[in-house]
One Martini backbone bead per residue (centre of mass of N, CA, C, O) as a GRO file, in nm:
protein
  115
    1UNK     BB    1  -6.180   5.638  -4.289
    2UNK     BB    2  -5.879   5.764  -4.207
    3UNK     BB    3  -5.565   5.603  -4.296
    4UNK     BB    4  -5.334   5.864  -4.254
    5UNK     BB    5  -5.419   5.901  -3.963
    6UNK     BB    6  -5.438   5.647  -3.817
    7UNK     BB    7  -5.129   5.622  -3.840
    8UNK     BB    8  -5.008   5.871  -3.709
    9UNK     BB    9  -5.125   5.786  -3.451
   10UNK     BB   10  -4.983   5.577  -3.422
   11UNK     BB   11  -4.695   5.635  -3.451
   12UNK     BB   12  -4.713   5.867  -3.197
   13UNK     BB   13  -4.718   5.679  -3.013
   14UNK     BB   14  -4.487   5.479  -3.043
   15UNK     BB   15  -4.302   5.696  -2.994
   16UNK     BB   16  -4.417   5.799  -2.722
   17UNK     BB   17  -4.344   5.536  -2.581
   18UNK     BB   18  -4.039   5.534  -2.654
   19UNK     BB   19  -3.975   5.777  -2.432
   20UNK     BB   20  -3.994   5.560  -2.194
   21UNK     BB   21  -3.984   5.339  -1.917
   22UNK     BB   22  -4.003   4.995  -1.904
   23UNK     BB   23  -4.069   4.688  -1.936
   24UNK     BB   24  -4.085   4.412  -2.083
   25UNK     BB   25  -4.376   4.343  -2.090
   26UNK     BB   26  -4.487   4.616  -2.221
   27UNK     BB   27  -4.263   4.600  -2.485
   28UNK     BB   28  -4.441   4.329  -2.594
   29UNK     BB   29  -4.724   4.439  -2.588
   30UNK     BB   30  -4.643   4.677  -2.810
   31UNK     BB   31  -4.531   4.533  -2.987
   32UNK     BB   32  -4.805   4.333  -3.067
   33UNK     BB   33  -4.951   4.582  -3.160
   34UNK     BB   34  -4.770   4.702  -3.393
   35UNK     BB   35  -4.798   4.427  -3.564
   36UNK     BB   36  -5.068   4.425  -3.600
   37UNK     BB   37  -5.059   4.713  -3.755
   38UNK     BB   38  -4.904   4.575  -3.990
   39UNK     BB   39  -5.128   4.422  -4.068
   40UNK     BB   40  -5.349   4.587  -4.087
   41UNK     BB   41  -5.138   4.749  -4.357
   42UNK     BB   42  -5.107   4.502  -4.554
   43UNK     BB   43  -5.370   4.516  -4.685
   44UNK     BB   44  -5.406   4.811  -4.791
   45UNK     BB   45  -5.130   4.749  -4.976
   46UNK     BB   46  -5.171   4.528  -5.181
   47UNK     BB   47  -5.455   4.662  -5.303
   48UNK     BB   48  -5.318   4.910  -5.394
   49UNK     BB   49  -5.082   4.770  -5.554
   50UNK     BB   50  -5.343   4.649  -5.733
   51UNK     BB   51  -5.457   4.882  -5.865
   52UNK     BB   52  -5.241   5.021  -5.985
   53UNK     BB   53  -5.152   4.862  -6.175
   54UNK     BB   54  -5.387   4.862  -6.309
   55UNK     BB   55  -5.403   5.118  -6.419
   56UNK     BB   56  -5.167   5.143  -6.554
   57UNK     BB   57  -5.210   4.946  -6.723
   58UNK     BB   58  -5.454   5.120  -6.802
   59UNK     BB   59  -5.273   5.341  -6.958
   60UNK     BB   60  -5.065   5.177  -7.134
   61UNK     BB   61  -5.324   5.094  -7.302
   62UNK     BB   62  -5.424   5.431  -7.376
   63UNK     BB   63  -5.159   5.442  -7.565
   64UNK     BB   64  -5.150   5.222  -7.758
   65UNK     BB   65  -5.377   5.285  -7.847
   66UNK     BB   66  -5.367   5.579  -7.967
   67UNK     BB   67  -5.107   5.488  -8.162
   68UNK     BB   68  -5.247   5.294  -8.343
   69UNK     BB   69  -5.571   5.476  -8.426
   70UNK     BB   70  -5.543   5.789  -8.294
   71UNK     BB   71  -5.804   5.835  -8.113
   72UNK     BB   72  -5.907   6.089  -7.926
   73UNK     BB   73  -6.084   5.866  -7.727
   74UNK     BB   74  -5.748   5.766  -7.620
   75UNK     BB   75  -5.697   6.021  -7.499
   76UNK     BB   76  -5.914   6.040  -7.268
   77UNK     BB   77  -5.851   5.813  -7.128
   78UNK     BB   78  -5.533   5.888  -7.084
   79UNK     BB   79  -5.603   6.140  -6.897
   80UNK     BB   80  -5.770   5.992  -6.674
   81UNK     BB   81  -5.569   5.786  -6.594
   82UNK     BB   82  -5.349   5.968  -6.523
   83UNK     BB   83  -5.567   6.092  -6.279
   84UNK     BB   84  -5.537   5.851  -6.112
   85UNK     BB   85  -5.285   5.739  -6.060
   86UNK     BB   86  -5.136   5.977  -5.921
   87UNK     BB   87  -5.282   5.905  -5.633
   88UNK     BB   88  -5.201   5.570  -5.612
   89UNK     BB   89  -4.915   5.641  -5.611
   90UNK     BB   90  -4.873   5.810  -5.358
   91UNK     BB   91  -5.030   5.634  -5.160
   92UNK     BB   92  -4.840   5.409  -5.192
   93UNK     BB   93  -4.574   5.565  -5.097
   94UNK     BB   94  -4.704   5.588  -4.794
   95UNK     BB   95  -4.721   5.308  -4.765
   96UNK     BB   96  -4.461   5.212  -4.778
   97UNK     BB   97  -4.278   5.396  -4.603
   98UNK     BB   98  -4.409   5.378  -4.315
   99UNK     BB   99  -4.410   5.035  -4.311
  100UNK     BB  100  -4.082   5.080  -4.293
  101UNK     BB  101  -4.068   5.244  -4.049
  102UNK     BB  102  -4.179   5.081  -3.844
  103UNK     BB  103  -3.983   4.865  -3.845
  104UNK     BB  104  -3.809   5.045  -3.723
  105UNK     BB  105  -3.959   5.050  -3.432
  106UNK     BB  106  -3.951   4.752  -3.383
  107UNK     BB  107  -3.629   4.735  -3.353
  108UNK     BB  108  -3.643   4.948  -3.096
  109UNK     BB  109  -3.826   4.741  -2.923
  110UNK     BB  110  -3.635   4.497  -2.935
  111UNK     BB  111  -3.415   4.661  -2.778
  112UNK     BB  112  -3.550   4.715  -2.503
  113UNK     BB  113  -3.629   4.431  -2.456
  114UNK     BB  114  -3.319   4.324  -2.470
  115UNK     BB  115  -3.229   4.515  -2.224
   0.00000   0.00000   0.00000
């Protein structure tokens, strides 16, 4: 499954249903699918939190190994763990921030509701 995609498609979706008309009922359904969806995404939100930080803890330990020891093979570790981090960087950032935007959305949806 494509995680990136998935979200995308949520996003566009309650965008584009936030530019109907509905009623309370309607409006409170939306909500709910909503936050669903942000409840299942706040799960790979903070495994990815926790890989990340892991990671990143082993970059940091294989440049102080290398700094302690001199040793190349503390270097190659060093750019491996880099060429990792880097990646589980970005897509943390596409997790927080989506779910940042979301919010924004949920409060949109509420302003709907109580109108």
């Amino acid at each position: 499954m494509n995680i990136t995609k998935y979200m995308k498609d949520h996003e566009a979706y309650i965008k584009s249903e936030l530019l109907k008309n509905k009623n309370r009922k309607k409006w409170s359904l939306l909500k709910e699918k909503h936050e669903q969806m942000i409840r299942y995404v706040q799960h790979e939100r903070i495994i990815h939190l926790l890989v990340t930080l892991a990671f990143g803890t082993f970059l940091l330990l294989s440049i102080i190994l290398f700094f302690l020891t001199g040793y190349f093979l503390a270097n190659i570790l060093t750019v491996l763990f880099l060429v990792l981090v880097v990646p589980y960087i970005v897509y943390y950032l596409f997790l927080e921030n989506t779910i940042q935007g979301w919010y924004k959305l949920t409060d949109e949806i509420d302003k709907r509701i109580n109108h």
